[in-house]
MARPADO-537648 format. One line per field, with one value per residue: residue in three letters; x, y, z of N, C-alpha, C in turn; residue number from 1. Coordinates in steps of 0.1 Angstrom, whole numbers, plus 2048, in hexadecimal, padded with zeros to 3 digits. Layout:
<sites>
r	c(ALA / ...) $
n_east	c(X / ...) $
n_north	c(Y / ...) $
n_up	c(Z / ...) $
ca_east	c(X / ...) $
ca_north	c(Y / ...) $
ca_up	c(Z / ...) $
c_east	c(X / ...) $
c_north	c(Y / ...) $
c_up	c(Z / ...) $
k	c(NUM / ...) $
</sites>
This chain:
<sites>
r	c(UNK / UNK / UNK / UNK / UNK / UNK / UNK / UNK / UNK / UNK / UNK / UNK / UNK / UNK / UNK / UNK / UNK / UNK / UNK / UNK / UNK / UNK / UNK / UNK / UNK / UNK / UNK / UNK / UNK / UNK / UNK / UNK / UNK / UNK / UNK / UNK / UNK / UNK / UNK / UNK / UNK / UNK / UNK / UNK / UNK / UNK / UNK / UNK / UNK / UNK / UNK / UNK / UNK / UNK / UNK / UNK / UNK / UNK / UNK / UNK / UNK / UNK / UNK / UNK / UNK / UNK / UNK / UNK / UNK / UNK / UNK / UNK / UNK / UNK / UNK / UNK / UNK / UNK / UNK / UNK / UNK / UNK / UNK / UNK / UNK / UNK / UNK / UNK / UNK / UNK / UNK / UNK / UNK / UNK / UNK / UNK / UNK / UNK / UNK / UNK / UNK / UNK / UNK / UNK / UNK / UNK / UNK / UNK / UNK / UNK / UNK / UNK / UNK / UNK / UNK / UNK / UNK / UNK / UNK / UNK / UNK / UNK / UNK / UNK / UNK / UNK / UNK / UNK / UNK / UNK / UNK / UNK / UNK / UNK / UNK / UNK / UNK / UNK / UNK / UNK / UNK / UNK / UNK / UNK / UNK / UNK / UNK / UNK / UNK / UNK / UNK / UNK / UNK / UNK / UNK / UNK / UNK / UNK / UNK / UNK / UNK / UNK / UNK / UNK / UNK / UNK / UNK / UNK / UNK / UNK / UNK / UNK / UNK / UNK / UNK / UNK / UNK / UNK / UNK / UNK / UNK / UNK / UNK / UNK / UNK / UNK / UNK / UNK / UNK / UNK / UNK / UNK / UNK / UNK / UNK / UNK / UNK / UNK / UNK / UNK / UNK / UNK / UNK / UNK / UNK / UNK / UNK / UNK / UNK / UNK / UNK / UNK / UNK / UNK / UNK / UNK / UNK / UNK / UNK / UNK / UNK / UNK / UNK / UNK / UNK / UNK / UNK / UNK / UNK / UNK / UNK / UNK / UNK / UNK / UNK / UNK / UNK / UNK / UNK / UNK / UNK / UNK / UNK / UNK / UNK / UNK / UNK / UNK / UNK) $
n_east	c(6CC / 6EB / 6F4 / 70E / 71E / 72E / 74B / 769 / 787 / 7A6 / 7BB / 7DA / 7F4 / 810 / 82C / 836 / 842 / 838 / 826 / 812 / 815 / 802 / 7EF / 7DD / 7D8 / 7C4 / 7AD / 7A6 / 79C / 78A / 778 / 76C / 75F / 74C / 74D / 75B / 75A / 75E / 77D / 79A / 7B6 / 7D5 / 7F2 / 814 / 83C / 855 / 87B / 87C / 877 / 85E / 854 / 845 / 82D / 830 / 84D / 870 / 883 / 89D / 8AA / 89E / 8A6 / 8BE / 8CC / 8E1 / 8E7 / 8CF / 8CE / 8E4 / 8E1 / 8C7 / 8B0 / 891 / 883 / 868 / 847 / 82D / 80A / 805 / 808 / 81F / 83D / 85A / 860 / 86C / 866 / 863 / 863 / 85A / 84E / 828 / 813 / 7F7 / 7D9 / 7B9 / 7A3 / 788 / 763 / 761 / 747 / 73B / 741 / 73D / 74B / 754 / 766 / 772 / 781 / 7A0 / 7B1 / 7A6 / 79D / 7B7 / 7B9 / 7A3 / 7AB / 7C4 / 7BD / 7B2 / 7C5 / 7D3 / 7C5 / 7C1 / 7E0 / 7DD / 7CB / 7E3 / 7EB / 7FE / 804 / 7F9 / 7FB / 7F0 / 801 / 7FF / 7F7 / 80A / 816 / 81D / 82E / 836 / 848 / 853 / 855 / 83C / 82B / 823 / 812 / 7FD / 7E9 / 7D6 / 7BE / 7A1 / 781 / 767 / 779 / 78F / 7AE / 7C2 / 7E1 / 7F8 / 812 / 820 / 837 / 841 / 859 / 86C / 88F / 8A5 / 8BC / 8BE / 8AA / 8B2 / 8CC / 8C1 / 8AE / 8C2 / 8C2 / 8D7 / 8D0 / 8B8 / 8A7 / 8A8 / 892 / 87D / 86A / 867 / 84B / 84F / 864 / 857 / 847 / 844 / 846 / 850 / 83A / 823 / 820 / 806 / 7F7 / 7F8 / 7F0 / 7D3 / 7CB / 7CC / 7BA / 7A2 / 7A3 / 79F / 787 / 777 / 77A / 770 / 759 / 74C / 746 / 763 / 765 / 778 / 783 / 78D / 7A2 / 790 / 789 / 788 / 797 / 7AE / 7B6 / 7B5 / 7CD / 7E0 / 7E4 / 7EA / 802 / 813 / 80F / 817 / 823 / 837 / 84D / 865 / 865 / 850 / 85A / 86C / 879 / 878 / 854 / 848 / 832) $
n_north	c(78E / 79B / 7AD / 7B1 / 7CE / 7C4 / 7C2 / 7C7 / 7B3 / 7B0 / 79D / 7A4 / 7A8 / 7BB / 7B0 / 7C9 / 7E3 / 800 / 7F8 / 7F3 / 809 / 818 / 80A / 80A / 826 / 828 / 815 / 825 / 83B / 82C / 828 / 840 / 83F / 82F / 81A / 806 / 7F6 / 7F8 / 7EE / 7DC / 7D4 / 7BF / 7BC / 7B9 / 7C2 / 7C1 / 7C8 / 7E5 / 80D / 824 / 842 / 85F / 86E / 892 / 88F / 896 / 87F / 881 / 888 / 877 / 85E / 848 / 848 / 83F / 829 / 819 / 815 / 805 / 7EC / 7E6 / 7F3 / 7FD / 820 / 831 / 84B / 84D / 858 / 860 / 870 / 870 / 85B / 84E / 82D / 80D / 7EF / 7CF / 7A8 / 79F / 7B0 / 7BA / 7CC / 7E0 / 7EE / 806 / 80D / 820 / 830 / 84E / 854 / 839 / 82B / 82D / 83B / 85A / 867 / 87D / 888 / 882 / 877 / 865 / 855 / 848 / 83B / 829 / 81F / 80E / 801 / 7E9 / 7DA / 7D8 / 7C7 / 7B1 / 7AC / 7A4 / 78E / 77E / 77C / 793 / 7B0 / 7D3 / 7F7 / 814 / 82D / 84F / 844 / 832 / 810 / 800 / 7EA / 7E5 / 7FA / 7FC / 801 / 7EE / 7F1 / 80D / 826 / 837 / 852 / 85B / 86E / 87A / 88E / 876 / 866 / 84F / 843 / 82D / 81E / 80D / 7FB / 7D9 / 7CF / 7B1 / 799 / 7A8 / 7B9 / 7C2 / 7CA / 7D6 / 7EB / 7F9 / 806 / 80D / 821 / 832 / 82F / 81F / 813 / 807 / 7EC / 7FA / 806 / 7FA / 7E1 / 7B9 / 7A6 / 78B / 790 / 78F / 780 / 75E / 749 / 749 / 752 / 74C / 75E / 75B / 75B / 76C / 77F / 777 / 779 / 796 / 79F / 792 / 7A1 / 7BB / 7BA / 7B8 / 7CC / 7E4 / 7D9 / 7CC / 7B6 / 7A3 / 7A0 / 787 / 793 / 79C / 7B5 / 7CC / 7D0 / 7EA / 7F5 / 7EE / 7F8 / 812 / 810 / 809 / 821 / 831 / 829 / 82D / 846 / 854 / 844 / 836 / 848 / 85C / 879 / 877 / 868 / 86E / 88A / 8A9 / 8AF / 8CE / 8DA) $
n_up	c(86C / 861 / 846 / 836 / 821 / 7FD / 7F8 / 7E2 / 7DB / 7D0 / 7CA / 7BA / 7A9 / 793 / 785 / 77E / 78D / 78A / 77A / 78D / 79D / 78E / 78D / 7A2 / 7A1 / 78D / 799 / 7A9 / 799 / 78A / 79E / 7A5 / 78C / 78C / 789 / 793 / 7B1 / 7D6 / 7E2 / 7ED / 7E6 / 7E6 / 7DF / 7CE / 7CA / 7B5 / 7C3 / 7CF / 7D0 / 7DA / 7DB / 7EC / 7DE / 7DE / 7E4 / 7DF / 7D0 / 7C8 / 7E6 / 7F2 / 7F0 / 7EB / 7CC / 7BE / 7CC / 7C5 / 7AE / 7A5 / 7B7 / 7A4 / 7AD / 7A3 / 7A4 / 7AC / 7AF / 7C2 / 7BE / 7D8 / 7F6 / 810 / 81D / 80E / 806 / 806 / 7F2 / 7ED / 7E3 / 7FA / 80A / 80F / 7FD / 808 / 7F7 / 7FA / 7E8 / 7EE / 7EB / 7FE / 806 / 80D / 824 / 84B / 85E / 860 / 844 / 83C / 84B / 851 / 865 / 86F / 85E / 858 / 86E / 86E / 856 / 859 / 872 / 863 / 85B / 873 / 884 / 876 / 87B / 893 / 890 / 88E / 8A1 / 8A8 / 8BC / 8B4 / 8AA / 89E / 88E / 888 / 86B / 86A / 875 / 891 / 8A2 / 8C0 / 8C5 / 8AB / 884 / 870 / 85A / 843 / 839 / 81E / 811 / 7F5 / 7E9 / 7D3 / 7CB / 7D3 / 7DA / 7E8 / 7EA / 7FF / 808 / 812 / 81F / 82B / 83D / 838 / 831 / 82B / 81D / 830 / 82F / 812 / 814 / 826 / 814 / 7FF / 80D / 817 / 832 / 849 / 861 / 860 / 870 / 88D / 887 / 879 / 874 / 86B / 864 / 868 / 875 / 890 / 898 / 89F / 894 / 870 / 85A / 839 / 820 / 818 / 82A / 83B / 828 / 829 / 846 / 845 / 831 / 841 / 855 / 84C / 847 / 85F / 86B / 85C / 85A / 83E / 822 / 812 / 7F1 / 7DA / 7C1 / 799 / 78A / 775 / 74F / 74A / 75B / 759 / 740 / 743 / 759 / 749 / 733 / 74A / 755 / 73C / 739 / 74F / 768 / 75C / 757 / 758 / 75E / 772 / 783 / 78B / 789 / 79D / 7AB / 7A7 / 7B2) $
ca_east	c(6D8 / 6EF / 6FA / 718 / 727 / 735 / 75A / 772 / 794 / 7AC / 7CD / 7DD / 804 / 814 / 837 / 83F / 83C / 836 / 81A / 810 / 80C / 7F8 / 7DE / 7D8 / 7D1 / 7BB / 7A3 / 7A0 / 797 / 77B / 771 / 767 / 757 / 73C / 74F / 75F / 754 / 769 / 786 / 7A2 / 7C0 / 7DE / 7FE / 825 / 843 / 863 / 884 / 873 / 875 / 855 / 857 / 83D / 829 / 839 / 85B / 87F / 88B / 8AF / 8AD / 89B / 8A5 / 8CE / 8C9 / 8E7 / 8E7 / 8C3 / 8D2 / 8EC / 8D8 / 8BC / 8A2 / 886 / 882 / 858 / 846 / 81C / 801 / 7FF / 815 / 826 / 84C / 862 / 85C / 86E / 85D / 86B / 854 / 858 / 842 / 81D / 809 / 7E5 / 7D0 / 7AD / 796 / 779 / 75C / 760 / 73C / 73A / 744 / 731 / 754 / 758 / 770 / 779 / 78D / 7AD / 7BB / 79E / 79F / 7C1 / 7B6 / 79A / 7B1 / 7CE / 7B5 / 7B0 / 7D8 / 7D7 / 7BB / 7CB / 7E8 / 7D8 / 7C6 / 7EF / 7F3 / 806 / 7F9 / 7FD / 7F6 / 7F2 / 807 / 7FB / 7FD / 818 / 810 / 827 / 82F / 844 / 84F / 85A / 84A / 839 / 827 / 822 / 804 / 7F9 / 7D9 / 7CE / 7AF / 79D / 776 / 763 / 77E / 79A / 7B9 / 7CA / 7E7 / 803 / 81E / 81F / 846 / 841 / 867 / 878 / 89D / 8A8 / 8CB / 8BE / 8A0 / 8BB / 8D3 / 8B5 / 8A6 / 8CA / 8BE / 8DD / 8CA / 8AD / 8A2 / 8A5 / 886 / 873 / 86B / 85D / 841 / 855 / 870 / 852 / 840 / 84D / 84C / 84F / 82A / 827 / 818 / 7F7 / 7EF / 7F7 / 7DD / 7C5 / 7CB / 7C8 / 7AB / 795 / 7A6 / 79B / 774 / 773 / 780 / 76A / 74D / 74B / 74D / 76B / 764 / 784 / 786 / 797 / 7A2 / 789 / 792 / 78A / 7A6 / 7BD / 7B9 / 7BA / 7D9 / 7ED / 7E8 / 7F1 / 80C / 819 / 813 / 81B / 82B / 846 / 850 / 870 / 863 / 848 / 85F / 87C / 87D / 86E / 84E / 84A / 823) $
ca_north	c(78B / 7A6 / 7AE / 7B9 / 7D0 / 7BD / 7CA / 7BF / 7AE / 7AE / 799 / 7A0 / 7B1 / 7BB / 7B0 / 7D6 / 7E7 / 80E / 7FA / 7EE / 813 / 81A / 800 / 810 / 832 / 81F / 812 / 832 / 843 / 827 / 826 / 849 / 841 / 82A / 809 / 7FE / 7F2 / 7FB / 7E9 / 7D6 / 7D1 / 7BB / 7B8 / 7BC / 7C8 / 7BF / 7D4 / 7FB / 81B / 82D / 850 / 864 / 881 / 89F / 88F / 899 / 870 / 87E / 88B / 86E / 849 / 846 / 845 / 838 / 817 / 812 / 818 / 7FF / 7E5 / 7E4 / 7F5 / 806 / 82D / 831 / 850 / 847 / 860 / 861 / 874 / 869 / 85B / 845 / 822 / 803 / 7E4 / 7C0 / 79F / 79D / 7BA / 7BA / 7D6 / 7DE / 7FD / 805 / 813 / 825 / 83B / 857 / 850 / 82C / 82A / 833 / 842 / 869 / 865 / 888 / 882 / 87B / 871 / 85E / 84C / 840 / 836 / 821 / 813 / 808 / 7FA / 7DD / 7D6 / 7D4 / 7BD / 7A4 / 7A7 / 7A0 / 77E / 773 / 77F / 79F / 7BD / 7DE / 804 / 820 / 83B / 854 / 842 / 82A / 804 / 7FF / 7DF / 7E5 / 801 / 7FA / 800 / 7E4 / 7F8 / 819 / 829 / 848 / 855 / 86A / 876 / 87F / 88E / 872 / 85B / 84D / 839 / 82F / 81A / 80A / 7F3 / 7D2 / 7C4 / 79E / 798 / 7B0 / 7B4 / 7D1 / 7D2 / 7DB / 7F7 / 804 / 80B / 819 / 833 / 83A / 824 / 812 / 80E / 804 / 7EB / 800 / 80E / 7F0 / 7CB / 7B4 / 79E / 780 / 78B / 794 / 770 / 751 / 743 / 74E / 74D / 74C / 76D / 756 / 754 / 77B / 77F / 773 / 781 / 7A4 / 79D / 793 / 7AF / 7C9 / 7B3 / 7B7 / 7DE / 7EC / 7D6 / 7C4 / 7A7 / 7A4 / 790 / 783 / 794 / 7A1 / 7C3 / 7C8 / 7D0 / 7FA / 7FA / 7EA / 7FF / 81E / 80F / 806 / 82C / 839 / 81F / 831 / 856 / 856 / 83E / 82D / 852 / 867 / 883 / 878 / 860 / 871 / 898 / 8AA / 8BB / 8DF / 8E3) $
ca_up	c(866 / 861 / 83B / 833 / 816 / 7FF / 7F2 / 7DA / 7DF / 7CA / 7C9 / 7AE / 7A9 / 782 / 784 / 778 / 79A / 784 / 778 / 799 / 7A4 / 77F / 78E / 7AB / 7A1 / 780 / 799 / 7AE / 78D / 782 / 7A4 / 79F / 781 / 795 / 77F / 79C / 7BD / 7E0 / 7DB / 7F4 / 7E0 / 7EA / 7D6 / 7D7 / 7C0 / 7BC / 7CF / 7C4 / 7D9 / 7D9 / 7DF / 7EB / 7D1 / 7DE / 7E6 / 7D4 / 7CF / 7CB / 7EF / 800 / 7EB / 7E2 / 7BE / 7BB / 7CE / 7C1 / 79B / 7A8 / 7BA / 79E / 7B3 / 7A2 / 7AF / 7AB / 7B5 / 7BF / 7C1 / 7E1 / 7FD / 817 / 819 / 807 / 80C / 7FE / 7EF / 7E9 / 7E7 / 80E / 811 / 80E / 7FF / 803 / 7F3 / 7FF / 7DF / 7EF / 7EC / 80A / 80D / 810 / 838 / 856 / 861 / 855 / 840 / 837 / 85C / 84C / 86F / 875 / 84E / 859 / 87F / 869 / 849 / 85E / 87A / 85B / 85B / 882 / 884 / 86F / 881 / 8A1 / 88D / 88E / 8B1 / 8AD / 8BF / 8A9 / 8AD / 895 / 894 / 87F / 867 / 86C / 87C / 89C / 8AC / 8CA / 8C1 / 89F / 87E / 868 / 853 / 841 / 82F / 81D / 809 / 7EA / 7E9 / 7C6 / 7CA / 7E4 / 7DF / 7F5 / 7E8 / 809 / 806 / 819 / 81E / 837 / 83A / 83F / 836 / 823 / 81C / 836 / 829 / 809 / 819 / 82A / 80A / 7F8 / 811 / 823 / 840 / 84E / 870 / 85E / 87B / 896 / 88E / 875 / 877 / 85E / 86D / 868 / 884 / 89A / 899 / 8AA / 886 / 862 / 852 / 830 / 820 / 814 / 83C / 83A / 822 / 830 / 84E / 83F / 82A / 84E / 862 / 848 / 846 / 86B / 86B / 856 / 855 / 833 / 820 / 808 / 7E8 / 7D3 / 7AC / 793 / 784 / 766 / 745 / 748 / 767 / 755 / 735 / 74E / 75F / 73D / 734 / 756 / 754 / 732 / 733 / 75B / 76F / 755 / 74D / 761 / 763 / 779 / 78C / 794 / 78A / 7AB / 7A6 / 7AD / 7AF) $
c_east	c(6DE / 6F9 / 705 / 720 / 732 / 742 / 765 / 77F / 796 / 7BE / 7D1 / 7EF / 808 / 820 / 840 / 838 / 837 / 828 / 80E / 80A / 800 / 7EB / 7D5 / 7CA / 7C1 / 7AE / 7A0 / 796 / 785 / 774 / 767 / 75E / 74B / 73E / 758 / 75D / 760 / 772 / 794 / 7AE / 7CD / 7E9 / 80D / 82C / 84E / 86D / 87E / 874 / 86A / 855 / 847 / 838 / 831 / 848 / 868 / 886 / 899 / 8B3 / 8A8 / 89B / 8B8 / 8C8 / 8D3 / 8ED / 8DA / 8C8 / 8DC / 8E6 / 8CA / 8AD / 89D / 885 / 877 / 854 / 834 / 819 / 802 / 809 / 814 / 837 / 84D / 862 / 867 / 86A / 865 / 860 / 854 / 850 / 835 / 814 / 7FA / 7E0 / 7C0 / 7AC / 78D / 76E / 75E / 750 / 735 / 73A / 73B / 73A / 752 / 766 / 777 / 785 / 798 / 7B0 / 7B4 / 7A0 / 7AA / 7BE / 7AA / 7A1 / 7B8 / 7C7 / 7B0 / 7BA / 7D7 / 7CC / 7BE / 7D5 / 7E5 / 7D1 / 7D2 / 7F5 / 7FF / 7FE / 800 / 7F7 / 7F6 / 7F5 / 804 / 7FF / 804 / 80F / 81A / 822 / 83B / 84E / 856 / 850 / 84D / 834 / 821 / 814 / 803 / 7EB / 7D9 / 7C1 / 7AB / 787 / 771 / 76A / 791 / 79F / 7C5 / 7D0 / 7F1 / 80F / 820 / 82E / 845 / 851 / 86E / 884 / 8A1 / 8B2 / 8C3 / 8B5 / 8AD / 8C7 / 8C9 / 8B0 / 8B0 / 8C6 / 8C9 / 8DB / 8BD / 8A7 / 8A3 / 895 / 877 / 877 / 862 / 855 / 847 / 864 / 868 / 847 / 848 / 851 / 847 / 843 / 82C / 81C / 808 / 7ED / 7EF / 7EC / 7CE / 7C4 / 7C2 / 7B7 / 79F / 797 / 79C / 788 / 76D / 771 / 774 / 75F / 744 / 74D / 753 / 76C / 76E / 77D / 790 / 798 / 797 / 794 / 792 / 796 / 7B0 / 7BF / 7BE / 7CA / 7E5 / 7EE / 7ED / 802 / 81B / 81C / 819 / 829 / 839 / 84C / 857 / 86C / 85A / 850 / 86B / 87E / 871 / 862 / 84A / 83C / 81C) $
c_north	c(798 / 7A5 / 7B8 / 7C0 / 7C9 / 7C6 / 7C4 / 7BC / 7AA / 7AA / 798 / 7AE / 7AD / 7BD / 7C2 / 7DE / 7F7 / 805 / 7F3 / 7FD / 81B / 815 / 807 / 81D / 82D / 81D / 81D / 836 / 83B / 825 / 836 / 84F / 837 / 81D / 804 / 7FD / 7FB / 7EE / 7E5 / 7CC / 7CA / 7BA / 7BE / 7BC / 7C3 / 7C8 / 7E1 / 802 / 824 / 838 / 858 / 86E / 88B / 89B / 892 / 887 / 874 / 880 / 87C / 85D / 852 / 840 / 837 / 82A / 814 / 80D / 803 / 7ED / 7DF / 7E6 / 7FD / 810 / 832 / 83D / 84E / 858 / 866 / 86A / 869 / 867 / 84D / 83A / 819 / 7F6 / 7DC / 7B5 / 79C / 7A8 / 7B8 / 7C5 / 7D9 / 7EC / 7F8 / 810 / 815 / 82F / 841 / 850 / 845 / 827 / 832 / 83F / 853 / 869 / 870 / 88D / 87D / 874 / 866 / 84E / 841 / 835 / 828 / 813 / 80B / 7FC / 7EA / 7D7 / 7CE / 7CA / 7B2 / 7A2 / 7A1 / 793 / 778 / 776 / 78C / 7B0 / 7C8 / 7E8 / 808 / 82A / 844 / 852 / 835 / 81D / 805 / 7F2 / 7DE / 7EF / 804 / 7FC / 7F7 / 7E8 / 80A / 81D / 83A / 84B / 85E / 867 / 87C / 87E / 883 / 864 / 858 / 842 / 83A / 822 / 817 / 800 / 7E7 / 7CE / 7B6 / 798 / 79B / 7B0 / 7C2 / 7D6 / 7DB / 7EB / 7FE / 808 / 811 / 825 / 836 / 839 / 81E / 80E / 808 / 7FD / 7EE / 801 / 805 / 7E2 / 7C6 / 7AD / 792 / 780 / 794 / 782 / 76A / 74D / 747 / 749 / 752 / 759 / 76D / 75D / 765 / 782 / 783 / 77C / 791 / 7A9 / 79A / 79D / 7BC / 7C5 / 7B8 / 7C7 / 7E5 / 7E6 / 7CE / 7B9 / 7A8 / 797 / 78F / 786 / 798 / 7B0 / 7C0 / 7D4 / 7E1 / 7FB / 7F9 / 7F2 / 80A / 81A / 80E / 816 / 837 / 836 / 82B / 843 / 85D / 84D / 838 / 83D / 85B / 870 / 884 / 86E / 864 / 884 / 89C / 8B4 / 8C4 / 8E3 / 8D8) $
c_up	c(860 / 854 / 839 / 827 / 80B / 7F6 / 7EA / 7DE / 7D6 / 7CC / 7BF / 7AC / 795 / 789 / 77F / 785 / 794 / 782 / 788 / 7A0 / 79C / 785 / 79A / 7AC / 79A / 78C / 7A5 / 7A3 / 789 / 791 / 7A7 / 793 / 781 / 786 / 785 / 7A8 / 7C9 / 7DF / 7E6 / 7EA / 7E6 / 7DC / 7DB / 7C9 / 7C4 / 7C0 / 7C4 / 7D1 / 7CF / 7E0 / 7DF / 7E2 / 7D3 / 7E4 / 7DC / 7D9 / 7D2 / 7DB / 7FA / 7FC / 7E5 / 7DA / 7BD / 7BB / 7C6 / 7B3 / 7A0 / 7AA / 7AF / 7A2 / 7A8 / 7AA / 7A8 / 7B0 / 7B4 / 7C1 / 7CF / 7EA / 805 / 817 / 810 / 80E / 802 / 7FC / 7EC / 7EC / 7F7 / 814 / 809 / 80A / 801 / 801 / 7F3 / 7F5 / 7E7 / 7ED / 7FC / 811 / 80F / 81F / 83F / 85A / 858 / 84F / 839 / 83B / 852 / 852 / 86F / 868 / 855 / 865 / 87A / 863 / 851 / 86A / 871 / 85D / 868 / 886 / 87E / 874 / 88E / 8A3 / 891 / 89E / 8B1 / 8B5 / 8B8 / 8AE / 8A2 / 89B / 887 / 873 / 860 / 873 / 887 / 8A1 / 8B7 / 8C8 / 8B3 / 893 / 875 / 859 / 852 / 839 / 82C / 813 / 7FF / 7E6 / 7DE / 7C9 / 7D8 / 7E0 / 7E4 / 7ED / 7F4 / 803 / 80D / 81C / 82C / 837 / 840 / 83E / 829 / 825 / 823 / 835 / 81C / 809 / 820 / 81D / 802 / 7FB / 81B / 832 / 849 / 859 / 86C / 86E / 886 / 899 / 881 / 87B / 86F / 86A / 874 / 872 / 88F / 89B / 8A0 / 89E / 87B / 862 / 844 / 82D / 819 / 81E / 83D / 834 / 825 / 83D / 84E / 83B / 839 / 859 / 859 / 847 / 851 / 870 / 866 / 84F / 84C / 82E / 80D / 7FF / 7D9 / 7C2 / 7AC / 78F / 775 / 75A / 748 / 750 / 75D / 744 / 73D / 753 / 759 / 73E / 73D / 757 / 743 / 72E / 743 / 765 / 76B / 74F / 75F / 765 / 76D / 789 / 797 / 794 / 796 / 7A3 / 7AD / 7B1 / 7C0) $
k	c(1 / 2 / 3 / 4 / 5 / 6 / 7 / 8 / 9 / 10 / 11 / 12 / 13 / 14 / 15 / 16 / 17 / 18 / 19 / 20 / 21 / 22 / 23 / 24 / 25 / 26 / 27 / 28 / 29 / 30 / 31 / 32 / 33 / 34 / 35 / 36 / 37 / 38 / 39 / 40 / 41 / 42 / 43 / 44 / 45 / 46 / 47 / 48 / 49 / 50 / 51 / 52 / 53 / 54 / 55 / 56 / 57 / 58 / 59 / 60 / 61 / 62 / 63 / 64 / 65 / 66 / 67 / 68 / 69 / 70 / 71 / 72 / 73 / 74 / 75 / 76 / 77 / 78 / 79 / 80 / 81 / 82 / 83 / 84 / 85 / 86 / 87 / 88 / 89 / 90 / 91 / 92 / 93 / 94 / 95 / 96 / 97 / 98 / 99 / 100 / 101 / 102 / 103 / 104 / 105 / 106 / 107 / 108 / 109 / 110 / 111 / 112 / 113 / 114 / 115 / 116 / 117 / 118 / 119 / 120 / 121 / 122 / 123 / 124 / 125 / 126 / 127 / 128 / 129 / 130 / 131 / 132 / 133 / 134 / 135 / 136 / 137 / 138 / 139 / 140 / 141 / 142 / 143 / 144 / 145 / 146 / 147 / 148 / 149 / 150 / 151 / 152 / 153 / 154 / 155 / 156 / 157 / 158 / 159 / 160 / 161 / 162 / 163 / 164 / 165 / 166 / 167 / 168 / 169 / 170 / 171 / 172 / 173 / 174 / 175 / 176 / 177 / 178 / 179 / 180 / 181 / 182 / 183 / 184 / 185 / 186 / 187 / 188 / 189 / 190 / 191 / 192 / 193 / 194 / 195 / 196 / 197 / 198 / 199 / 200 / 201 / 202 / 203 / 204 / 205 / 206 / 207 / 208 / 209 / 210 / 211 / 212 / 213 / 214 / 215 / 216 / 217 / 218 / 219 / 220 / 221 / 222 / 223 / 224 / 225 / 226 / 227 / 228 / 229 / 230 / 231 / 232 / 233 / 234 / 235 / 236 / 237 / 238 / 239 / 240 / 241 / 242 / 243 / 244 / 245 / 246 / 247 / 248 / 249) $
</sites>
């Protein structure tokens, strides 16, 4: 009988999408402090533009429709590009130790060729076939989803973005998109028929079991994250200067 790892899953979203990226970091940090397990995070935000660590927001999100619109303009840990969120998209962040996997995970390319291989596995339970592009998810040429990683000591916060049925007028007035679907597609206009984002879920959660081996068992954030994640929440993420002025280092 063949035992499997077992890993935590977490569904759980804070209506304040700053504190949403707060949580994140929070259970990197305690996962580094050997008071939290490996970790499969699902949640979602309402309309926000997340900007990647070393991006300039004013150059790559119109402030001004966002300001306009009521979007949220977010900047995570992590690089990568500017992404926009609304409850029609899906996120999921993978908390791990480096040395937890068989994979070498120092492989950056390879990390991603690993994390995303969870995503595309789940897609492939609903019948869509998927690639990775460095990266990127592709279905037919189009992208479904995005992802990117920060790395702190031997641990990995990868993270990314699924679109099940986001608002592509509004992604395109936020990241200066107005072709947006050229070159995305949510899931839900790649199906025969809308599924609801429970069935997505789940999906996910047995693509990433099957990917990488483990078995994923449903909690909660404990109380250290979420003290960590309020003060990240308060001296980081809810604060301008980290959101919006570019940084230089």
């Amino acid at each position: 009988m063949t035992i499997h790892p077992c890993w935590r899953m977490v569904d759980y979203s804070s209506k304040n999408p700053a504190m949403n990226l707060a949580i994140d970091e929070a259970i990197l940090r305690c996962l580094l402090e050997d008071r939290s397990l490996n970790t499969l995070r699902l949640w979602r935000n309402p309309p926000t533009v997340v900007v990647g660590c070393f991006q300039n927001p004013k150059s790559e999100v119109n402030i001004v429709a966002c300001k306009k619109l009521g979007i949220d303009v977010l900047r995570r840990v992590s690089g990568g590009g500017a992404v926009y969120h609304d409850y029609g998209n899906l996120n999921y962040s993978l908390v791990v130790h480096k040395s937890s996997l068989k994979v070498h995970l120092e492989d950056v390319e390879k990390s991603y060729d690993l994390f995303c291989g969870g995503v595309i596995e789940g897609l492939k339970m609903l019948g869509i076939v998927a690639y990775n592009r460095k990266g990127d998810i592709m279905v037919s040429g189009k992208k479904v989803s995005g992802s990117a990683q920060h790395r702190l000591y031997d641990g990995i916060l990868h993270h990314g973005t699924l679109m099940v049925d986001i608002d592509m007028d509004m992604l395109g007035h936020a990241l200066k998109l107005p072709d947006s679907e050229r070159h995305l597609s949510n899931l839900n206009g790649i199906l025969p028929r809308k599924v609801p984002m429970s069935t997505i879920k789940r999906a996910i959660i047995r693509g990433f079991e099957k990917r990488l081996d483990v078995k994923l068992k449903k909690a909660t954030l404990t109380l250290r994250e979420r003290q960590i994640a309020r003060n990240l929440y308060e001296v980081k993420y809810s604060k301008r200067h980290w959101n919006i002025v570019m940084k230089t280092h």
